[in-house]
N, C-alpha and C positions, 0 to 999 in steps of 0.2 A: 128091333128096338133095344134088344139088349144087349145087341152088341154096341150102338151109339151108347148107351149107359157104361158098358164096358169101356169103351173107348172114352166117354167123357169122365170116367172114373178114374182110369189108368192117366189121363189128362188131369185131371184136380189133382189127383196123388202126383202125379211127378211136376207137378205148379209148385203142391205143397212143398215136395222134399227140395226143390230148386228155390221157393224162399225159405225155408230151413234153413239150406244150406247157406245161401243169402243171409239169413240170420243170425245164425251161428259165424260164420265167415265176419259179420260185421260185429256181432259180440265177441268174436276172439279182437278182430284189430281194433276194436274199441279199447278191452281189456290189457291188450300188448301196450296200446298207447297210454293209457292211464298206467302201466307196468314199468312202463320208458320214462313216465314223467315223474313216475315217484320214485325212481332210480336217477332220472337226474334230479331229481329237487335233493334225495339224499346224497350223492355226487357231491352238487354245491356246497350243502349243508356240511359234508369233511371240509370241503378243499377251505370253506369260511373257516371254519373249526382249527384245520391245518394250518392257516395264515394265522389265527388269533394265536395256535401255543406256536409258531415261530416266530411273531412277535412278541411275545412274552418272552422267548429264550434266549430274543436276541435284546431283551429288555435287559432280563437276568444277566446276562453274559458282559453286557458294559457297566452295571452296579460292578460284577465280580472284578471287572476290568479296575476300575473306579476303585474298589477295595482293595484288590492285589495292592496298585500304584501307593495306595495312602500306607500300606501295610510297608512296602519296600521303603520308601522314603522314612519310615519309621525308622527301619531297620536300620539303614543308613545312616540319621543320626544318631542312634544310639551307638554306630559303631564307630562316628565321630568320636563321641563324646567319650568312649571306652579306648577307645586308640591316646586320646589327649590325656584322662584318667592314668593310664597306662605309661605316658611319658612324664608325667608328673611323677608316676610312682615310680618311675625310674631314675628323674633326677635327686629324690628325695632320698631315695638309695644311696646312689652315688657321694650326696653331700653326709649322710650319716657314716659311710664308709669312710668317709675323709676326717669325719671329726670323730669315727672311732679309732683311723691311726694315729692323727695329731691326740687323741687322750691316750694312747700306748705311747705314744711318745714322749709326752709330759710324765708319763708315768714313769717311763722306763729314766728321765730327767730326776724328779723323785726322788727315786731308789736311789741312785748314784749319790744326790745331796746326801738322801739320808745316810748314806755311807759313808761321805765325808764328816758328818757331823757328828758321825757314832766314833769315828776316826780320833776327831778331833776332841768329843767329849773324854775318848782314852788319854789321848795324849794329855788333853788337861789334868785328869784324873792322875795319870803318870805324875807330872810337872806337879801336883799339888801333896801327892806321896813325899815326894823330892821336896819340897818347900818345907812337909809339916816333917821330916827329918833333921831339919837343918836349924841351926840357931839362927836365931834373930837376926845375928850381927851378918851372920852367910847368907839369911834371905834379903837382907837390905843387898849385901852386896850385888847378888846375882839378879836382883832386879836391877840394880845401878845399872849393871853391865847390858842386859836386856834393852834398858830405855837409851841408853846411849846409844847401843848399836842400831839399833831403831831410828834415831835420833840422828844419826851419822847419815843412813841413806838419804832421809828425810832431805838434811843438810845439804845433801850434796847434788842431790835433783832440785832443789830450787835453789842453788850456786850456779848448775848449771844453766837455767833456765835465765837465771836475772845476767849472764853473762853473755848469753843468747841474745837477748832483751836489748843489754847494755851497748851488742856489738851494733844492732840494728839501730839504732836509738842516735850514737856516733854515725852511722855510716848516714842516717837520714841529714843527720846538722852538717856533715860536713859537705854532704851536696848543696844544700842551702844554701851555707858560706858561697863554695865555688858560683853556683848559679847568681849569686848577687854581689858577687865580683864581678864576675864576666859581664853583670848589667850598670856596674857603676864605668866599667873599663868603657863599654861600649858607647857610652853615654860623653866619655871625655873625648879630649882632642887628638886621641889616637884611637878613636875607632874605625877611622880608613884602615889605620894598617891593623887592628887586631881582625878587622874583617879577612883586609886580603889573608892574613895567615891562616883562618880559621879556614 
């Protein structure tokens, strides 16, 4: 009998350690699987996580896109607007440099007047030394002579001109005449033949 107790003991016991192990075997793969599943559910849980900040960066990345573009076209125009600035202040240049030679010009004009005038103020100044030396009767004279000779060119450029004048003046009347002969001739009873000779 005791070895059936031995035998049905060594029996329970190796039942027991065979659902033990049965047990343990089924709480490890229970515990692997529940290990599996919360390594995939965290798995997902990135790869969600990884799509949301790649859509976010690819959110960010077309704002920046979007901003670059507004920032360039900025730039752009202002480098319009500084290019045309820029040509403006270069024809502005240009014209100031023109009207500060034509005022060198006018100046260096000026001077020269003023040097004839300082010229001629002597000369007068001379001529009136010369006057306030002379008597009366000499300054009468020497103005005579003055206004005369003055007087003479005077005289003699519009002699020439009225003579000029005169000659054109005849030469118009005397075509007249001829033309209004030639149209009384032509008109008489010899206008066959002043034809044919003409």
């Amino acid at each position: 009998m005791d070895e059936a107790l031995l035998i049905e003991g060594v029996a329970v016991l190796a039942l027991g350690a065979l659902v033990g192990y049965i047990a343990r075997h089924y709480v490890a793969l229970s515990r692997r699987g529940s290990i599996e599943a919360d390594i995939e559910e965290k798995l997902l849980a990135a790869k969600r996580e990884a799509h949301a900040i790649e859509e976010e960066a690819l959110t960010k990345a077309s704002d920046l896109r979007e901003e670059m573009k507004k920032a360039e076209d900025r730039i752009i125009k202002q480098e319009e607007r500084l290019d045309k600035r820029e040509r403006e202040l270069a024809s502005r240049d240009d014209e100031i440099n023109k009207e500060l030679s034509s005022l060198r010009e006018k100046g260096k004009e000026l001077s020269t007047l003023k040097e004839k005038l300082e010229e001629k103020e002597k000369s007068i100044s001379r001529e009136l030394e010369k006057v306030a030396s002379l008597s009366s009767d000499e300054a009468k004279e020497l103005l005579l002579r003055r206004v005369t000779r003055e007087s003479e060119e005077d005289l003699q450029s519009r002699a020439l001109k009225l003579s000029r004048d005169g000659e054109k003046i005849l030469e118009d009347k005397a075509r007249d005449i001829l033309v209004s002969s030639i149209y009384r001739i032509a008109n008489g009873p010899i206008a066959s033949f002043m034809t044919s000779n003409v």
